[in-house]
C-alpha positions as CSV (number, residue, x, y, z in Angstrom):
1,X,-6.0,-31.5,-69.5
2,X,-8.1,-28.4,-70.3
3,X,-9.8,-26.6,-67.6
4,X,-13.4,-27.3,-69.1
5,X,-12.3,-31.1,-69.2
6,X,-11.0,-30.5,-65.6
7,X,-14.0,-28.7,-64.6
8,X,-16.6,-31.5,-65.9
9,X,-14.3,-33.9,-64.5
10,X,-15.6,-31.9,-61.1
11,X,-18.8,-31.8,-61.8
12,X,-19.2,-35.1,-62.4
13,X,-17.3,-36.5,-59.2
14,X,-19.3,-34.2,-57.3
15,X,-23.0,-35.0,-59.1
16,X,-22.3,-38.8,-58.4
17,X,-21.1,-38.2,-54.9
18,X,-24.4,-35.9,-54.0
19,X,-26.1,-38.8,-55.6
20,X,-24.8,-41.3,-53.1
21,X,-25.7,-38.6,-50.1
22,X,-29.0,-38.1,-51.0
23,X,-29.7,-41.6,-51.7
24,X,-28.1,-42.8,-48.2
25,X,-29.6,-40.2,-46.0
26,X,-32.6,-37.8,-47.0
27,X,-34.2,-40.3,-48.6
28,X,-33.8,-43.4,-46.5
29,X,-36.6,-42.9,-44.4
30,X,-39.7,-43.2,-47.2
31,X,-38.2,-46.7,-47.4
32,X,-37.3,-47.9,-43.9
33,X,-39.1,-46.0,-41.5
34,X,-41.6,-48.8,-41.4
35,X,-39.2,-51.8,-40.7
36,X,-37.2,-50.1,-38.6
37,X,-40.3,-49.0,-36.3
38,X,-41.2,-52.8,-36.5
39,X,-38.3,-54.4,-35.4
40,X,-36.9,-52.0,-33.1
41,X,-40.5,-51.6,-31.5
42,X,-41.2,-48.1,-32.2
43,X,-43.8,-46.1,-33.9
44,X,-42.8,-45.1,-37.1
45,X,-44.0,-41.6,-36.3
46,X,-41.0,-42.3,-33.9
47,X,-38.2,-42.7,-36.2
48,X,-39.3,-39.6,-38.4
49,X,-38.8,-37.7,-35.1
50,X,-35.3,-38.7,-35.5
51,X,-34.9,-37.7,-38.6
52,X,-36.3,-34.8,-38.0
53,X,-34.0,-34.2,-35.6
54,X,-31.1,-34.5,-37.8
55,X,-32.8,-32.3,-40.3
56,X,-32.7,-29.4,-37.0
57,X,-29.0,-30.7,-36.4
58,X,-28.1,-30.3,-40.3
59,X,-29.2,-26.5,-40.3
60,X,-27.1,-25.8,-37.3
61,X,-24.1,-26.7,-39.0
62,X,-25.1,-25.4,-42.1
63,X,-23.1,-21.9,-41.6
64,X,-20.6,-23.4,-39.7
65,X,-19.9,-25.8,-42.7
66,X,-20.1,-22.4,-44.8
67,X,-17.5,-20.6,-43.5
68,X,-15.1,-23.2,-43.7
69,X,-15.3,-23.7,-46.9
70,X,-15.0,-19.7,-47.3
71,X,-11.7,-20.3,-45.7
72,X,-10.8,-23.8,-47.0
73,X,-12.4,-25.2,-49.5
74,X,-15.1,-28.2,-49.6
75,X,-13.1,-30.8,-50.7
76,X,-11.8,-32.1,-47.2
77,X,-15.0,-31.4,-45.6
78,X,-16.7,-33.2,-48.0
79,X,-14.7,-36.4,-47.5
80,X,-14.8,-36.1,-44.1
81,X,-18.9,-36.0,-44.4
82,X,-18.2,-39.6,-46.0
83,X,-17.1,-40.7,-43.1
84,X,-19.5,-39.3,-40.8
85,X,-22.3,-40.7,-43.3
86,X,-20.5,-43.9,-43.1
87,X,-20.7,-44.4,-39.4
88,X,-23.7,-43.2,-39.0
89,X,-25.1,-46.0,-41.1
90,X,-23.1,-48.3,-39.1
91,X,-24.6,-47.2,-35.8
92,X,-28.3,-47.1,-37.7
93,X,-27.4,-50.7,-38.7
94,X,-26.6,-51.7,-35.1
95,X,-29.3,-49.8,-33.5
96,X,-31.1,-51.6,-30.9
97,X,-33.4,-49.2,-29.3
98,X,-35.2,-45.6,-29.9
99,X,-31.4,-44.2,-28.4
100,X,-29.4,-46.0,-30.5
101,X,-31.5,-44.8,-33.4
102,X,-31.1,-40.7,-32.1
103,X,-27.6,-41.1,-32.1
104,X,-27.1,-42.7,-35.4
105,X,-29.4,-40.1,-36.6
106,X,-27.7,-37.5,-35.2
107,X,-24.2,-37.8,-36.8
108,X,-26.1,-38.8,-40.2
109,X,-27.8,-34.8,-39.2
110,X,-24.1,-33.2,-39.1
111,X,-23.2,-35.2,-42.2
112,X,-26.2,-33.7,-43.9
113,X,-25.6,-30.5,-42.6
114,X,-22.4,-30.5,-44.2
115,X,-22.7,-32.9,-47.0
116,X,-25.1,-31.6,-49.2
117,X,-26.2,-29.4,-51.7
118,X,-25.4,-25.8,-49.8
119,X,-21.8,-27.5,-49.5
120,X,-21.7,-28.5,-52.6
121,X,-22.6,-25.8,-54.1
122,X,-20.5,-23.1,-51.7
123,X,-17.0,-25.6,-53.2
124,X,-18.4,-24.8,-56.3
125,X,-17.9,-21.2,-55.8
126,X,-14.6,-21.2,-54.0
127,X,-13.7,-22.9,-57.0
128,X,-15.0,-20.9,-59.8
129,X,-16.5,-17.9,-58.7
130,X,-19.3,-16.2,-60.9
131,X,-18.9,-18.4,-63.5
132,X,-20.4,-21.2,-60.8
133,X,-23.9,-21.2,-62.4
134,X,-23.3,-24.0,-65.0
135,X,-21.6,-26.5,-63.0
136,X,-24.4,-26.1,-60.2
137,X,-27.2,-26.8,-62.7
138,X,-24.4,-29.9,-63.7
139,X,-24.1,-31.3,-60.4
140,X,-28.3,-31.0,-59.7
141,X,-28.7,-32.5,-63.3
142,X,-26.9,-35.8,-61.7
143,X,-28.1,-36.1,-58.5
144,X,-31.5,-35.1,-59.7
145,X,-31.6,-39.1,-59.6
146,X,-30.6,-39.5,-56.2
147,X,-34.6,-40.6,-55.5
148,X,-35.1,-42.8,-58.7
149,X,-31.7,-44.5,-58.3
150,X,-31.7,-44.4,-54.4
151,X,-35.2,-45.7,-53.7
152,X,-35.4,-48.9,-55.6
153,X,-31.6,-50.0,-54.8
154,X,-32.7,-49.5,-51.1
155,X,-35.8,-51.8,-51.1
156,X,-33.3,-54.0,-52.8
157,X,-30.9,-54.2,-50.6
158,X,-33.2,-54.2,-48.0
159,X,-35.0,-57.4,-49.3
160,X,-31.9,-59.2,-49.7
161,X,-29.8,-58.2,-46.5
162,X,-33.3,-56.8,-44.4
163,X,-32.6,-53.0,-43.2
164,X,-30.0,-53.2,-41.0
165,X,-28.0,-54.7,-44.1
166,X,-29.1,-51.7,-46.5
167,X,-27.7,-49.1,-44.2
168,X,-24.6,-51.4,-43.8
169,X,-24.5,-51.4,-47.7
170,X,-25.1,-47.4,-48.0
171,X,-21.9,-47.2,-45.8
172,X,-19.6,-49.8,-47.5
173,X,-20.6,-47.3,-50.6
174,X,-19.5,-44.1,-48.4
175,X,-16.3,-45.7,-48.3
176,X,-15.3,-47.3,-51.0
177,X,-17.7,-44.7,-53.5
178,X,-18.1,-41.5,-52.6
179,X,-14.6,-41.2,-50.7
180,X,-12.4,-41.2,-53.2
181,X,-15.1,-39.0,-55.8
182,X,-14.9,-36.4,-53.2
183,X,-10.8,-36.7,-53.4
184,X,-10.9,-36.2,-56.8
185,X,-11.9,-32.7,-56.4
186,X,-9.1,-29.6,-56.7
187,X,-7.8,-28.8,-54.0
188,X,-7.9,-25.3,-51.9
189,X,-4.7,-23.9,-53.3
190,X,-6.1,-24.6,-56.5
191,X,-9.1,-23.1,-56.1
192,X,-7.8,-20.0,-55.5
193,X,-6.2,-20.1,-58.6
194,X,-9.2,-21.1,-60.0
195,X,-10.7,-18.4,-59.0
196,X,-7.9,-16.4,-60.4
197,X,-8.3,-17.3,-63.6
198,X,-11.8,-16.2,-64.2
199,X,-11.2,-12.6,-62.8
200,X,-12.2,-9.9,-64.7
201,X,-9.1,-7.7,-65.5
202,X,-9.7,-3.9,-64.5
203,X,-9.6,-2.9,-67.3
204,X,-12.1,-5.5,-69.5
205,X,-15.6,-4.5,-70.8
206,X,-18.2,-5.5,-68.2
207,X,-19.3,-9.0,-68.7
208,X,-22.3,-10.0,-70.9
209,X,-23.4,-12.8,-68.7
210,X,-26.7,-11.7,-66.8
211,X,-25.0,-13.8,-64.0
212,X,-21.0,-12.4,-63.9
213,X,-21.7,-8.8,-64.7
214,X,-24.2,-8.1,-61.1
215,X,-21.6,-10.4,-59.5
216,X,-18.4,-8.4,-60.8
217,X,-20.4,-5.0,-59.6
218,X,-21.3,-6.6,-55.8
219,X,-17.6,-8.1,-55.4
220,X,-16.2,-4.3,-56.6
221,X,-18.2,-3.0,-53.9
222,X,-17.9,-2.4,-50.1
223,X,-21.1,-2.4,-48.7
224,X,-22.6,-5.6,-47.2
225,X,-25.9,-7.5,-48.7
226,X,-28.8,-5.1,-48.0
227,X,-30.9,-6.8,-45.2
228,X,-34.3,-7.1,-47.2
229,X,-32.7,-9.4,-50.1
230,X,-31.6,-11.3,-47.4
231,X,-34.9,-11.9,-46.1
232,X,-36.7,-12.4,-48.6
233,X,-34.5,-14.6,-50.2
234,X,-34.8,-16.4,-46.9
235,X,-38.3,-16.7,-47.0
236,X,-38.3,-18.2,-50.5
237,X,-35.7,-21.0,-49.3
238,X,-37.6,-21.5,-46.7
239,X,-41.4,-21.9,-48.2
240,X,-39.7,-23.9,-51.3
241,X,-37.6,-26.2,-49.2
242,X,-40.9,-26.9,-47.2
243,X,-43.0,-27.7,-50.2
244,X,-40.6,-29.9,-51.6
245,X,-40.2,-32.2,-48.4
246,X,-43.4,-32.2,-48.2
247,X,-44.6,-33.6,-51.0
248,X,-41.6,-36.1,-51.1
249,X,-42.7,-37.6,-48.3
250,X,-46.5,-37.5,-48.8
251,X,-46.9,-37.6,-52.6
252,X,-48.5,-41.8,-52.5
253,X,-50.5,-40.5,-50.0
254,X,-52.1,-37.5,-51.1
255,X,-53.0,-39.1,-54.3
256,X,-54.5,-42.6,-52.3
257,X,-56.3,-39.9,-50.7
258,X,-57.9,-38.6,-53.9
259,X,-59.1,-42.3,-54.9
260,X,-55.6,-43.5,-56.7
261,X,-54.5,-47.2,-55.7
262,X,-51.2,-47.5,-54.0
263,X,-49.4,-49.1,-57.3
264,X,-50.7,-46.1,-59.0
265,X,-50.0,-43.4,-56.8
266,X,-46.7,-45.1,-56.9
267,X,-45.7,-45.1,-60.6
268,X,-47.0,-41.4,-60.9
269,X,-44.9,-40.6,-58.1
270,X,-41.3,-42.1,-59.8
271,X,-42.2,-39.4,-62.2
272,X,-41.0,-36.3,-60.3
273,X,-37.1,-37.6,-60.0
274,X,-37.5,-37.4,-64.2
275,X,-39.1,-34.3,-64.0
276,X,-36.8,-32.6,-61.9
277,X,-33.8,-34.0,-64.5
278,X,-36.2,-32.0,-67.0
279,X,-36.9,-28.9,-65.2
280,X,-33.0,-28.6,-64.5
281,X,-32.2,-29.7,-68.3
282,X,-34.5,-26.7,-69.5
283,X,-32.4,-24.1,-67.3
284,X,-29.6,-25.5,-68.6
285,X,-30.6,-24.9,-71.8
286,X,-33.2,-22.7,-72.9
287,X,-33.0,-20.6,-69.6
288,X,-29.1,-20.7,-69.7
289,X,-28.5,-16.9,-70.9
290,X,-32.0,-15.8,-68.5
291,X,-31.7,-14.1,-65.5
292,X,-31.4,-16.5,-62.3
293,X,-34.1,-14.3,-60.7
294,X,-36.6,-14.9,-63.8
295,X,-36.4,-18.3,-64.4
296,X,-36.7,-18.7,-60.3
297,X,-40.2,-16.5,-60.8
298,X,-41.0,-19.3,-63.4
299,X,-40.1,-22.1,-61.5
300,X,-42.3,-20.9,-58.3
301,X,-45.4,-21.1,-61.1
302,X,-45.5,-24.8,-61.5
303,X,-46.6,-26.1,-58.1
304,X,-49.5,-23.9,-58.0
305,X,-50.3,-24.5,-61.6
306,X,-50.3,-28.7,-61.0
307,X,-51.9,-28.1,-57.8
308,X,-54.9,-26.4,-59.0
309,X,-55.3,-28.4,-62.1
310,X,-55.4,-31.6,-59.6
311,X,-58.1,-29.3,-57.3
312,X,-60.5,-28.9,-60.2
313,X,-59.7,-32.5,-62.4
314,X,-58.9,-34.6,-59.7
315,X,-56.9,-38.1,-60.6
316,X,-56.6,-37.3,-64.0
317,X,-54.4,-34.4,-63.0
318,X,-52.5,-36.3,-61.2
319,X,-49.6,-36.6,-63.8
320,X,-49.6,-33.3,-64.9
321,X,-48.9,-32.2,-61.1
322,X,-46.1,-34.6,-60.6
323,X,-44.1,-33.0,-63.5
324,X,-45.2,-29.7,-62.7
325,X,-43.7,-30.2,-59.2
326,X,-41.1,-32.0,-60.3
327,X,-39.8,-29.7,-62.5
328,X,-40.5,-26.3,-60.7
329,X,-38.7,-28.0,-57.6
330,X,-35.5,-29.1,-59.8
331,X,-35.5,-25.8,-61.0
332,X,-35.6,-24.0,-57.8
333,X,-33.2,-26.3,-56.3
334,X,-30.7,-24.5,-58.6
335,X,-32.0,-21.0,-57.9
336,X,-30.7,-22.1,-54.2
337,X,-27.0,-22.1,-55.6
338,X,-27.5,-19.3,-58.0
339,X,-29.2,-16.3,-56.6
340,X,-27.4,-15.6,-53.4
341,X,-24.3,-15.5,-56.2
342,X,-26.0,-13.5,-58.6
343,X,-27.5,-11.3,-55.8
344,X,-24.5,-10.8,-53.4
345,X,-21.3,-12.2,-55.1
346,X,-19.2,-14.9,-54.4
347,X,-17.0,-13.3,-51.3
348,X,-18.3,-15.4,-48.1
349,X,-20.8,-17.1,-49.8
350,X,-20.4,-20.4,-47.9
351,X,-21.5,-18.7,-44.8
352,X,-24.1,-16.5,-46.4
353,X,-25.5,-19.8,-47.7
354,X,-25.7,-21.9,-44.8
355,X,-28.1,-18.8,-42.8
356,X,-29.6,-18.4,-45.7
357,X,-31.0,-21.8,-45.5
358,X,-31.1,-22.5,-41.7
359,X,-34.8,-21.4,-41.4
360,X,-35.6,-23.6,-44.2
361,X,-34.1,-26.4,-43.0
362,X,-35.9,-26.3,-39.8
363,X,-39.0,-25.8,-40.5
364,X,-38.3,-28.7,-43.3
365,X,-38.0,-30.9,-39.7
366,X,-41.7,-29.9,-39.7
367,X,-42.4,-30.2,-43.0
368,X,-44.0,-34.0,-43.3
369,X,-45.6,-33.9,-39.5
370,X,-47.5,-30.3,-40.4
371,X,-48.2,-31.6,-44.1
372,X,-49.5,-34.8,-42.9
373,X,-51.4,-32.8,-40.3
374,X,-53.4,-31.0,-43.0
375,X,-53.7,-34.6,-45.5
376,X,-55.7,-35.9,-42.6
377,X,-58.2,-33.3,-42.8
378,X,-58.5,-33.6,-46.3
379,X,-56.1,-33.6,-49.6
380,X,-57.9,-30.1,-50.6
381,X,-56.2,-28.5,-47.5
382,X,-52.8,-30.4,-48.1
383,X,-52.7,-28.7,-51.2
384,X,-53.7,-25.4,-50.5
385,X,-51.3,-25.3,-47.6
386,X,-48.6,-26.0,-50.3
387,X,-50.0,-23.4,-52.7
388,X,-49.9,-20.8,-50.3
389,X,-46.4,-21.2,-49.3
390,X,-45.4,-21.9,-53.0
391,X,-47.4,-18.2,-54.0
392,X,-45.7,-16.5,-50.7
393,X,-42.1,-17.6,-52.0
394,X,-43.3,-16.5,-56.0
395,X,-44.2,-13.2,-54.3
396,X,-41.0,-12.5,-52.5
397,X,-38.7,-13.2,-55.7
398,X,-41.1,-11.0,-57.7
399,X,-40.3,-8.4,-54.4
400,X,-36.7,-8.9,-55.0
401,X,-34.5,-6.7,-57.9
402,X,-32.4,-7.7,-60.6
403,X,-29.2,-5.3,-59.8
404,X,-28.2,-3.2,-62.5
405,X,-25.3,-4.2,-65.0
């Protein structure tokens, strides 16, 4: 087997496995917060305080999860999250009471924590190292679907089996699905020959990729990641990862709230998984040879854009904002995996990655009680609280330098 047939054999495995974590755990509430607060007796309010706690749980293991995988690589972590996911559904399944449902919630927070996309894309560059920008854009492209596939087959299983038996089913899946994808991926030993393979020989002409050649220059160096790339970089994780939770949980909503019926704001909503598939097909493509950094600048434009043509048209904007969204967010999503790379290199990504995104992924716990917050006053200050975080994160990449060739 080639190594390009061996490396979209790992993308693949990987895509479909995000796609099942996703599916099973970020986006489980927006389907059975509700009949989970009715039949355990809760608020629903109440269970989205335990998922935000796992959110706050997920971005304390974040950098622990890291720098294993600097160490290790992902591929036994990541089958170990299937487990963790796995029994965490169970408990969910069996939860009886508002403690029940913090402990299942809980593990399902460490599983995030060190199940998703950072991890995902930190075994992507143990494995191949500055050439990792393609197969992150490969595994985004696939799980891209995680909310179009993972949405509907929960309110099916849901209506068949009732909750308890869609989070049963989500776990038979862990088990018997995502398992043995995540086995299929190389192991560490391999990785590092991986890794290996796609060094630059001392004496090669530097690298014409906008991507491998700051990478080569950062890994040849001694000094550590200057402090105000990290920051900023920070702060864009952070104001993206915010916008995009928020408006995943509270798209329906915000639209009701600008006169759109619930089957309406519905359908227009189903449109930003698509979208996302698009915005990640066009870096994929078009954006391919473009600088990480620019097409990140680009990407930070769309929210605002669909935001202000909904501000000034209303409904009828309301399908130009979804794919605007949509595909700024799929596009950014990438920019998480490539720019620390690009920026800093690959040596101790994994841990680099999981602080870079800790702040994000607390104040993502926040992200739908705040948003919501600022819906009830009015859908003109839900949206302006979104574009100002969107412009603050556009303005910190603009801050941030492409490093010399």
């Amino acid at each position: 087997m080639t190594s390009r047939h061996r490396t979209t054999g790992t993308v693949v495995a990987l895509g479909a496995a995000q796609t099942l974590a996703w599916a099973s755990s970020f986006y489980l509430p927006a389907v059975l917060a509700a009949p989970i607060a009715r039949d355990l007796g809760l608020a629903v309010p109440t269970v989205f305080a335990a998922f935000s706690g796992a959110l706050l749980i997920g971005a304390l293991v974040g950098p622990v999860a890291g720098r294993h995988i600097d160490r290790a690589g992902g591929r036994g972590l990541l089958m170990a999250t299937n487990l963790l996911f796995a029994l965490g559904l169970a408990l969910l399944a069996h939860s009886r009471g508002a403690l029940e449902l913090a402990v299942a919630w809980s593990l399902l927070g460490v599983a995030m924590g060190a199940g998703l996309y950072d991890t995902a894309f930190a075994t992507l560059v143990r494995l191949y190292g500055a050439a990792s920008r393609n197969p992150i854009t490969g595994i985004t492209l696939i799980a891209g679907f995680a909310s179009t596939v993972g949405w509907p087959l929960t309110a099916a299983m849901a209506e068949a089996w009732t909750w308890r038996g869609a989070c049963a089913g989500w776990a038979v899946l862990h088990l018997l699905l995502g398992l043995p994808l995540n086995a299929m991926l190389p192991r560490a030993g391999r990785a590092e020959d991986l890794h290996a393979a796609r060094a630059v020989p001392p004496d090669a002409a530097p690298p014409a990729s906008p991507v491998a050649a700051p990478v080569a220059a950062h890994a040849a160096g001694s000094t550590p990641p200057p402090w105000r790339s990290l920051l900023l970089l920070a702060l864009v994780f952070t104001a993206t990862r915010f916008v995009g939770t928020a408006i995943g949980a509270h798209l329906p909503g915000l639209l009701m709230a600008l006169g759109a019926t619930l089957a309406a704001a519905v359908a227009v909503g189903a449109l930003v998984g698509p979208a996302q598939v698009a915005g990640r097909l066009l870096e994929f493509g078009v954006l391919r040879r473009v600088h990480p950094l620019l097409s990140a600048r680009l990407a930070a434009l769309a929210h605002p854009a669909g935001a202000l043509a909904l501000l000034l048209a209303g409904l009828p904007a309301a399908v130009p904002f979804a794919l605007l969204h949509g595909a700024g967010n799929g596009m950014l999503t990438i920019a998480k995996g490539t720019l620390p790379l690009v920026l800093f290199g690959p040596q101790g990504y994994g841990a680099r990655q999981g602080w870079l995104s800790a702040p994000g992924m607390v104040l993502q716990a926040l992200a739908p009680w705040l948003f919501g917050l600022a819906l009830a006053h009015s859908a003109a200050a839900a949206l302006l609280l979104s574009t100002s975080l969107t412009l603050a994160a556009l303005a910190g990449l603009l801050l941030l330098r492409v490093p010399p060739r």
